[in-house]
C-alpha positions as CSV (number, residue, x, y, z in Angstrom):
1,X,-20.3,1.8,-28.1
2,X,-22.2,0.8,-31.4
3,X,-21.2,1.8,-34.7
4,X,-23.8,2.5,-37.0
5,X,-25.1,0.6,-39.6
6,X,-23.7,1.4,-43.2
7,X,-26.7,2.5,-44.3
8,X,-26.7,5.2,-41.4
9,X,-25.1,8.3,-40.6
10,X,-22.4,7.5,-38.0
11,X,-24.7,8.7,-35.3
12,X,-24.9,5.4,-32.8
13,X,-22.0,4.5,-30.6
14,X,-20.1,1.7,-30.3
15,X,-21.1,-0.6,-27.8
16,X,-18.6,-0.4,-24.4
17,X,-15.9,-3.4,-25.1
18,X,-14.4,-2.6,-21.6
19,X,-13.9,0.1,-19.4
20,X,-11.0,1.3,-21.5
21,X,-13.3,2.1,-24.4
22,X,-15.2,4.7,-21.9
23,X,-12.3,6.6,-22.9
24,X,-12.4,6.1,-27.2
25,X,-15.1,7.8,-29.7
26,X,-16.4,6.8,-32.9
27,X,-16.2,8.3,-36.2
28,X,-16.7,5.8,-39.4
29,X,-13.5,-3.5,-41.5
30,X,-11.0,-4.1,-39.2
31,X,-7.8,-3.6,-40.9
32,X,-5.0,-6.5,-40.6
33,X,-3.4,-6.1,-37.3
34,X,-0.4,-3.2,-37.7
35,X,1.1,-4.8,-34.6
36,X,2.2,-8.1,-32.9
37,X,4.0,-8.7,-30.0
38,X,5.9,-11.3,-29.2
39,X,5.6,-12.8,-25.8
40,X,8.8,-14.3,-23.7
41,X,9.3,-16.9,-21.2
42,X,8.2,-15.8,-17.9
43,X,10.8,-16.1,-15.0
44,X,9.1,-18.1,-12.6
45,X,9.8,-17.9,-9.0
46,X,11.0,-21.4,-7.6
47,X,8.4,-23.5,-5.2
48,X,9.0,-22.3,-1.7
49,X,10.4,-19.0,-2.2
50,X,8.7,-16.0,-0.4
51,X,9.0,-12.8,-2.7
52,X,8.6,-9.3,-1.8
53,X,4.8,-8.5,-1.6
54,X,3.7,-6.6,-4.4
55,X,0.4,-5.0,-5.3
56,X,-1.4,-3.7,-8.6
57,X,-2.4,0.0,-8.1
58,X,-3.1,1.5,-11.6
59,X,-3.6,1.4,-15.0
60,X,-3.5,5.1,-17.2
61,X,-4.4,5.1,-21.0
62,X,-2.2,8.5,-22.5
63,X,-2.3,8.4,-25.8
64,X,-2.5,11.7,-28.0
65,X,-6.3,13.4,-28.2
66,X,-8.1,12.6,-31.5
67,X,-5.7,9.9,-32.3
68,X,-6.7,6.9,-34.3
69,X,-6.4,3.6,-32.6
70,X,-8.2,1.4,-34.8
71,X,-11.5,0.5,-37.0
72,X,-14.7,-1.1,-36.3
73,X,-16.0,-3.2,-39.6
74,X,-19.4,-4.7,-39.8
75,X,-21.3,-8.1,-42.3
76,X,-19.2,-11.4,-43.4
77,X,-16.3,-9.2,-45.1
78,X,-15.6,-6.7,-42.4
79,X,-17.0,-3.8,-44.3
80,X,-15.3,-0.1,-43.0
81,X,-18.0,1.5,-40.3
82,X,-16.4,3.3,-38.0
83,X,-12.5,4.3,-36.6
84,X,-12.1,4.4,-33.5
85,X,-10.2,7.8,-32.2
86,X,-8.6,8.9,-28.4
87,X,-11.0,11.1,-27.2
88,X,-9.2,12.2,-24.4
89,X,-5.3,12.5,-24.0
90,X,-4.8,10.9,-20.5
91,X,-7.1,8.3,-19.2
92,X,-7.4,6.3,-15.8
93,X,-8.6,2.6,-16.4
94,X,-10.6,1.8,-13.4
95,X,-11.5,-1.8,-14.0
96,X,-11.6,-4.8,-12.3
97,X,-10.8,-7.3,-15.0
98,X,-7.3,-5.5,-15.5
99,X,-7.0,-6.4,-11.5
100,X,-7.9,-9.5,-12.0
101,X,-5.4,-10.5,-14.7
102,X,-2.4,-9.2,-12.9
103,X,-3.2,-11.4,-9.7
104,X,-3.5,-14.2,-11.9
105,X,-0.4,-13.7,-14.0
106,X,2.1,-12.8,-10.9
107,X,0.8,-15.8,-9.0
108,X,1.0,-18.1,-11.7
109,X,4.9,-17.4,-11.9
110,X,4.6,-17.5,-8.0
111,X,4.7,-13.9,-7.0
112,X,3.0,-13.1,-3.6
113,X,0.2,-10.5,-4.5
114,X,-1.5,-8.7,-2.1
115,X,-4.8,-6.1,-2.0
116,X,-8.5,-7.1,-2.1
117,X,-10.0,-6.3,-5.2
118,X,-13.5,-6.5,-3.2
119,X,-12.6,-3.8,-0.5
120,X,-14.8,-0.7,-1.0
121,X,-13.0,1.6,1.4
122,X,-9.6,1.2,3.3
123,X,-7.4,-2.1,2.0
124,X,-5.9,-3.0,4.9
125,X,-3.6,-5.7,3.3
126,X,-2.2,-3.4,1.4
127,X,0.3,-3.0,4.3
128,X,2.0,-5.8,3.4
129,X,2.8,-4.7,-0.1
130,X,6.7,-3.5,-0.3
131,X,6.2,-2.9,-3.8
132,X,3.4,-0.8,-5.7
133,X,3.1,-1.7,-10.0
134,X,1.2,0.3,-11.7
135,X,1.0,0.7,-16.0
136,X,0.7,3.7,-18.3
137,X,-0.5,2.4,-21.5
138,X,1.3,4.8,-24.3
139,X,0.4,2.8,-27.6
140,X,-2.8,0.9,-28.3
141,X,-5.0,-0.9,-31.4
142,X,-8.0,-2.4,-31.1
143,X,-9.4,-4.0,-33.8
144,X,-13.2,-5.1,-33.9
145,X,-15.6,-6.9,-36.7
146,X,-19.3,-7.6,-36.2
147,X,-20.4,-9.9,-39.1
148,X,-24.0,-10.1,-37.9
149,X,-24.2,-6.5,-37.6
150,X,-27.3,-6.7,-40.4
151,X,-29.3,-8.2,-37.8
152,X,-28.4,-5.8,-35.2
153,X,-25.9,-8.1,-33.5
154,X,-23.4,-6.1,-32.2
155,X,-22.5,-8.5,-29.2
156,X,-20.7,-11.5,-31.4
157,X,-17.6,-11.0,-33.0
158,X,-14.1,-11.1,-33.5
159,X,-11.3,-8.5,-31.9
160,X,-7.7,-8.0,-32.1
161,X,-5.7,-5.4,-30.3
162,X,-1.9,-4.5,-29.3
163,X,-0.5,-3.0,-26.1
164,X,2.8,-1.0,-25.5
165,X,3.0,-0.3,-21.6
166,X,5.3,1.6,-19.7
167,X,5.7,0.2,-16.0
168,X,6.6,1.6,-13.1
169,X,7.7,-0.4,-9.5
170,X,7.6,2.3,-6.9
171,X,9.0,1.1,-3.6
172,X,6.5,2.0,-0.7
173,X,8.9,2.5,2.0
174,X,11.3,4.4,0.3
175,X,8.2,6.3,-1.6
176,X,10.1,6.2,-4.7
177,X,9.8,4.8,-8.1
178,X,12.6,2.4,-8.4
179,X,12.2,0.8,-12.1
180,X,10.8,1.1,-15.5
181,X,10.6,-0.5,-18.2
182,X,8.4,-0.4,-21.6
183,X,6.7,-4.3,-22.5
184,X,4.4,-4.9,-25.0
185,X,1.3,-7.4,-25.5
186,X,-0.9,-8.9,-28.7
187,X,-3.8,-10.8,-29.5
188,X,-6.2,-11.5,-32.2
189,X,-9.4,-12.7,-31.0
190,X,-10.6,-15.0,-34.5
191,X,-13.9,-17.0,-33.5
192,X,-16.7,-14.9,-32.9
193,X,-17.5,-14.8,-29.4
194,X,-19.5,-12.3,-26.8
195,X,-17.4,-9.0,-25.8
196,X,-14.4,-10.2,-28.1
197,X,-12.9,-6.8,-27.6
198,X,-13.2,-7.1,-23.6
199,X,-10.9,-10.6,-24.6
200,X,-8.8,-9.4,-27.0
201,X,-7.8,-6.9,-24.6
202,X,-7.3,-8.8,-21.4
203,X,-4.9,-11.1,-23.2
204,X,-3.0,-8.3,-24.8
205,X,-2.5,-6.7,-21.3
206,X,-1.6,-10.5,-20.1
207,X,1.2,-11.0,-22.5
208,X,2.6,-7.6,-22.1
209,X,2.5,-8.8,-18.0
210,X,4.2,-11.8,-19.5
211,X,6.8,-9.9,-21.2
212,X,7.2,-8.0,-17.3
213,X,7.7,-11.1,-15.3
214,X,10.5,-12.0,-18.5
215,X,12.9,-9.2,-17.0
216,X,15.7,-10.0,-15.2
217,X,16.0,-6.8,-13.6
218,X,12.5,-7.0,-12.6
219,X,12.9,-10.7,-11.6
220,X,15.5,-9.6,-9.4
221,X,13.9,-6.6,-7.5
222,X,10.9,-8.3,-6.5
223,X,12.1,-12.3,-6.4
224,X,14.6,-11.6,-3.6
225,X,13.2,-12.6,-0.3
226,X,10.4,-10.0,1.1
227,X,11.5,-10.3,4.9
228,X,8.2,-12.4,5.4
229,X,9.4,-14.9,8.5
230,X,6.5,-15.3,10.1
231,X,6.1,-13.8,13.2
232,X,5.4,-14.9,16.3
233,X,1.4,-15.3,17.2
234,X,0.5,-14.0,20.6
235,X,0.0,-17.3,22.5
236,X,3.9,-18.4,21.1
237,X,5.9,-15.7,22.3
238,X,9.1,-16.6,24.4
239,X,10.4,-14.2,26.7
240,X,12.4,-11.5,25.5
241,X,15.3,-10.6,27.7
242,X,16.2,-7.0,26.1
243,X,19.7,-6.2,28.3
244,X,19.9,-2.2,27.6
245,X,16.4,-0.9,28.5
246,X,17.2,2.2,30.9
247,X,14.6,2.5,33.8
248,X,13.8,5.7,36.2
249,X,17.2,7.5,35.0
250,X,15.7,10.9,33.9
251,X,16.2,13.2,36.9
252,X,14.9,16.4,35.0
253,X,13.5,17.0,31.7
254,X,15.5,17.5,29.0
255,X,13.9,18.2,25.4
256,X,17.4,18.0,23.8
257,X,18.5,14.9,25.3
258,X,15.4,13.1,24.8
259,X,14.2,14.2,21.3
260,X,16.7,11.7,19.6
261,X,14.9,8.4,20.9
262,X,11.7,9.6,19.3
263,X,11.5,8.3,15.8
264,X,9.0,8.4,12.9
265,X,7.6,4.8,11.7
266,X,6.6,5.3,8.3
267,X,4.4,2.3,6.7
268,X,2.6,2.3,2.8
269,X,0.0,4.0,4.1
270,X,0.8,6.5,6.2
271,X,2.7,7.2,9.2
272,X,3.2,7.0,13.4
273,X,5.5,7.3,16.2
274,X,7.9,5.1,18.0
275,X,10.9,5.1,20.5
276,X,13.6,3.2,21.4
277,X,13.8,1.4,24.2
278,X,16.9,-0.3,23.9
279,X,20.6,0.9,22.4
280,X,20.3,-2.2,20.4
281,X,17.8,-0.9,17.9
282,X,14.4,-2.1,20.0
283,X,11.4,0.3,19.1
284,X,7.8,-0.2,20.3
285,X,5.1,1.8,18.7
286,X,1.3,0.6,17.9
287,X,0.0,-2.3,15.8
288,X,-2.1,-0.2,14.0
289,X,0.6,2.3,12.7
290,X,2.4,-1.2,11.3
291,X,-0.7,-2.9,10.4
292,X,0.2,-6.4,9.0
293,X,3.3,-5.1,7.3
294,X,6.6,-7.1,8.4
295,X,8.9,-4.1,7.5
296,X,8.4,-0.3,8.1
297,X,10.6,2.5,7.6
298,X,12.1,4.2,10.7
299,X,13.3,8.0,10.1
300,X,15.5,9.3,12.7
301,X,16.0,12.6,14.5
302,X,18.7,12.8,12.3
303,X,16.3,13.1,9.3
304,X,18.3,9.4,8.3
305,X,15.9,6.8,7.2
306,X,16.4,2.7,8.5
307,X,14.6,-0.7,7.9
308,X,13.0,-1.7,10.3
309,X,11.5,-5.8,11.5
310,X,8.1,-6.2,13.0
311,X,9.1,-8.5,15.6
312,X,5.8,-8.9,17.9
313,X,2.4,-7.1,17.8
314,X,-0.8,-7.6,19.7
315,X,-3.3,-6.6,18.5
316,X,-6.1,-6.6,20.9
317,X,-4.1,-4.7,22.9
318,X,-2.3,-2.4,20.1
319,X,1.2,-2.2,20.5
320,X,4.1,-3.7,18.5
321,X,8.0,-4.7,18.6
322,X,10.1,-3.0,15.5
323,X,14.1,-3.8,15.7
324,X,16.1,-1.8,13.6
325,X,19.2,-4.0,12.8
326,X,22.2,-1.3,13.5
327,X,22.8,-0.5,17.7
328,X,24.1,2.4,19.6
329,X,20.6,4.4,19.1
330,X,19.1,6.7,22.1
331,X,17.1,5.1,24.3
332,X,14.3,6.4,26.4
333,X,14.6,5.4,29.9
334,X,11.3,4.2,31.4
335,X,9.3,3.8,34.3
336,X,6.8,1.1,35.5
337,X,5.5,2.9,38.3
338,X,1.8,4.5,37.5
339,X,2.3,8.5,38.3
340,X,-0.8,10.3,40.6
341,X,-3.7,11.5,38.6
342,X,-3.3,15.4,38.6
343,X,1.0,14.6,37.7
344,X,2.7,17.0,34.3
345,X,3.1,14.6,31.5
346,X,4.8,15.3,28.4
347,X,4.2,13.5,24.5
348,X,6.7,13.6,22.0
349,X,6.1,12.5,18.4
350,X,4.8,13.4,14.5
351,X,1.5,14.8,14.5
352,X,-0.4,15.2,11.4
353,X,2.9,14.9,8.6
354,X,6.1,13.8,8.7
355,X,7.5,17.6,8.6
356,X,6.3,18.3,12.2
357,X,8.4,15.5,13.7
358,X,9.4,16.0,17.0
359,X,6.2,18.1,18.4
360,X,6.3,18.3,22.0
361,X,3.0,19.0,24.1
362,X,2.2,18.9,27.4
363,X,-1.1,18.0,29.5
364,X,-2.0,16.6,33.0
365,X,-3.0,12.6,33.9
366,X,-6.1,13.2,34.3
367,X,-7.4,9.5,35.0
368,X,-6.6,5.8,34.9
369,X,-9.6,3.7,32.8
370,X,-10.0,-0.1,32.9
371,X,-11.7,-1.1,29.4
372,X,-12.8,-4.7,28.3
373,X,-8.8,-4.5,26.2
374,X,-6.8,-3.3,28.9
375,X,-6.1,-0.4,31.5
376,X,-5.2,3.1,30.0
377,X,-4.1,6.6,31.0
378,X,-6.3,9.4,30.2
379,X,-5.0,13.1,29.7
380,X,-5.7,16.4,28.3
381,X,-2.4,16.6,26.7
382,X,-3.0,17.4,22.6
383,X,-2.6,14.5,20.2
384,X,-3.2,14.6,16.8
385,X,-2.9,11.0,14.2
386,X,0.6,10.4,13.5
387,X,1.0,10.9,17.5
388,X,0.2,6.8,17.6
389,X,2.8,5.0,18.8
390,X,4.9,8.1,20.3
391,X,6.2,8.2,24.3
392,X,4.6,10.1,27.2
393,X,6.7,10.4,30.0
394,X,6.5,12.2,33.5
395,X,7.9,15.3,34.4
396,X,11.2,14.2,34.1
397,X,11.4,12.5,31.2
398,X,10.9,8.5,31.7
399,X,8.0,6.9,29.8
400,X,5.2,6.0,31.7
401,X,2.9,5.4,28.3
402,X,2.6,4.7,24.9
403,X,0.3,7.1,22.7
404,X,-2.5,5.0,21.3
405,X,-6.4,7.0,20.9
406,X,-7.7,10.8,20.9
407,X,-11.3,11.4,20.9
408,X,-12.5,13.7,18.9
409,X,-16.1,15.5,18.7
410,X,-18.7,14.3,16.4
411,X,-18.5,15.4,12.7
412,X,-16.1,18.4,12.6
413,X,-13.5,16.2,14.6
414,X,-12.2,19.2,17.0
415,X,-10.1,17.5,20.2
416,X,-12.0,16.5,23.1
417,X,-8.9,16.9,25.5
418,X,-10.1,13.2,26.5
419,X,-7.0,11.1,25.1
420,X,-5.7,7.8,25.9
421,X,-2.1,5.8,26.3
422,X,-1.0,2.2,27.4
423,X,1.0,1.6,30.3
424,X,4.3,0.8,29.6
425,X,4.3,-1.8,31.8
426,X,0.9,-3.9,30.0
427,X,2.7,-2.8,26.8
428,X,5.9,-5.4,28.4
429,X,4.0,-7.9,29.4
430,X,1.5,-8.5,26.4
431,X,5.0,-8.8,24.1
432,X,6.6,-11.0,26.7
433,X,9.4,-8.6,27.2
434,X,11.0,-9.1,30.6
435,X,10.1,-6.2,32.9
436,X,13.7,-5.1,34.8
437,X,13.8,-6.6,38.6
438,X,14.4,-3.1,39.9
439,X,13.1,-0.5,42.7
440,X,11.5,1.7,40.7
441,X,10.4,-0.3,38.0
């Protein structure tokens, strides 16, 4: 925005210093800065240490309507133009160059940041983030003086500005914010440079980062080791000898009996199914409700909530390995022998949200498909997302499948009846899980 010349009637704007100053309004020397922050001693996180993946999500100017926030001066001696006033009370700062200076800050002090500032649509990699920061900026100044203003120079010149930001680390599995704290951040800007505002504030938002990283409760949250071992790639697996797994025990159905060895698997994003397929905590579920996260939330029947490890996934084939660290859990039994096409099948899991856990439907094998990833059961029976990951078992209650695709019609996304589920058995053997030696397996 461009503030008139002094000769004019205050009817230009200011030329946009950043995307923050979308927000800010003109009205009519930069004053001496009224405040400076000082900046501390970032805690750095030592060489070698993993921390807890953390990414930047957003930054809100709320500052009171109509309120001043600082003066625009023009010529050699800063004459008085223009203030520069809040024209609107609450403000989201979508900019990049914020972004861009909290990656660089954190992983300067050797935080692991995660998010790709260049995806337009879904972020995958924000899976991986445990922790979500975001700012609400509650006190600002910004300065500006453009001496060559006269000659209608109102690129060059010199800035200052001050920050006071309230933070907020919100913990993504536990969907709660976990910590604030208020920081603040300074800068004068004194050679006269292109877009000194854009500079001035960059570096003010820097050092009030600065003062973040200098927290010790902070430090402590986020520096403690994020549970990223490194899992196992596909062609490294070992065989996994998992003692408890129950096969071809279910006689009859029983909704009761089964229901509690269906969980919820809750991720940053969103949510899926699982069950467990051991007493000692073993879940499988689907790659894509885990994504590249190496923890996930499991909620129970119960309505308790547990951590849970990504032990294995493959990903061509969709399917993953969670182990929940406490034992004595439910366990589905399960079957490796493939049912006849026209045989009752049942799916149990969380279709749509997180309050319709446990849905039961029921649906008919309709057909076995061999695709270019794998052989798959095909059924009528109604999934929904959120299904993902959930059992389907026969008619008396062992899993033959895991829930993994529904097809849906064209535009307005109405069930096709046409849905599809891995084997059991393929889901074993891509994971290198040992399939039981027995009869009916």
């Amino acid at each position: 925005m461009v503030p008139e010349a002094p000769s004019k009637c205050s009817k230009r704007r200011i030329l946009v210093w950043a995307a923050m100053l979308l927000a800010l309004s003109t009205t009519a020397c930069v004053p001496a800065q009224k405040k400076v922050a000082p900046v501390l001693s970032a805690i750095d996180v030592p060489q070698g240490v993993q921390t807890k993946p953390v990414a930047f999500t957003r930054l809100v100017l709320k500052v009171p309507r109509n309120e001043e926030i600082g003066r625009v001066g023009v010529g050699m001696f800063c004459l008085p133009s223009a203030k520069v006033r809040a024209r609107r009370g609450r403000y989201s700062v979508d900019s990049d160059m914020f972004t861009d200076v909290f990656r660089d800050e954190l992983e300067a002090a050797n935080y692991k940041v995660v998010g790709d500032p260049d995806a337009l649509f879904a972020d995958p990699s924000l899976d991986q983030a445990e922790y979500f920061i975001a700012g609400l900026i509650t006190e600002i100044e910004a300065n500006a003086c453009f001496p060559l203003a006269g000659f209608g120079d109102y690129e060059k010149g010199t800035a200052s500005s001050y920050l006071k930001v309230e933070w907020q680390l919100y913990e993504t599995l536990g969907r709660r914010v976990i910590f604030k704290t208020e920081t603040e951040g300074s800068h004068a800007q004194e050679d006269s440079i292109d877009d000194a505002m854009t500079v001035s504030l960059e570096e003010s938002f820097a050092a009030a980062l600065q003062n973040l990283l200098a927290n010790k409760e902070f430090h402590g949250l986020v520096a403690g080791v994020g549970g990223d071992k490194e899992r196992e790639g596909v062609t490294r697996f070992s065989e996994l000898d998992i003692k408890a797994v129950r096969i071809g025990e279910e006689k009859a159905f029983d909704a009761v009996n089964i229901r509690p060895g269906v969980v919820t698997v809750r991720t940053p994003t969103g949510h899926g199914s699982g069950f467990f397929i051991s007493s000692d905590g073993y879940l499988l579920t689907n790659q894509h409700v885990v994504g590249s996260a190496k923890t996930v939330r499991v909620i129970l029947h119960s309505g308790r909530h547990v951590p849970a490890e990504v032990l294995r996934t493959d990903a061509e084939r969709d399917i993953a390995l969670l182990k929940v660290g406490e034992k004595g859990f439910r366990s589905l039994s399960l079957s490796f022998v493939e049912p006849p096409v026209g045989t009752d099948v049942l799916v149990y899991g969380t279709p749509l949200s997180e309050n319709l856990e446990g849905t039961l439907t029921k649906g008919i094998l309709s057909a076995y498909r061999q695709k270019e990833d794998g052989r798959f059961i095909q059924s009528d029976v109604t999934i929904q997302p959120g299904n993902s990951g959930g059992p389907m078992m026969d008619g008396k209650g062992n899993v033959i499948a895991i829930t993994v695709q529904a097809r849906i019609r064209g535009r307005d996304g109405l069930p096709t009846g046409h849905n599809f589920f891995i084997p059991v058995r393929e889901a074993f053997e891509k994971l290198r899980i040992k399939v039981p030696a027995r009869p009916d397996a």
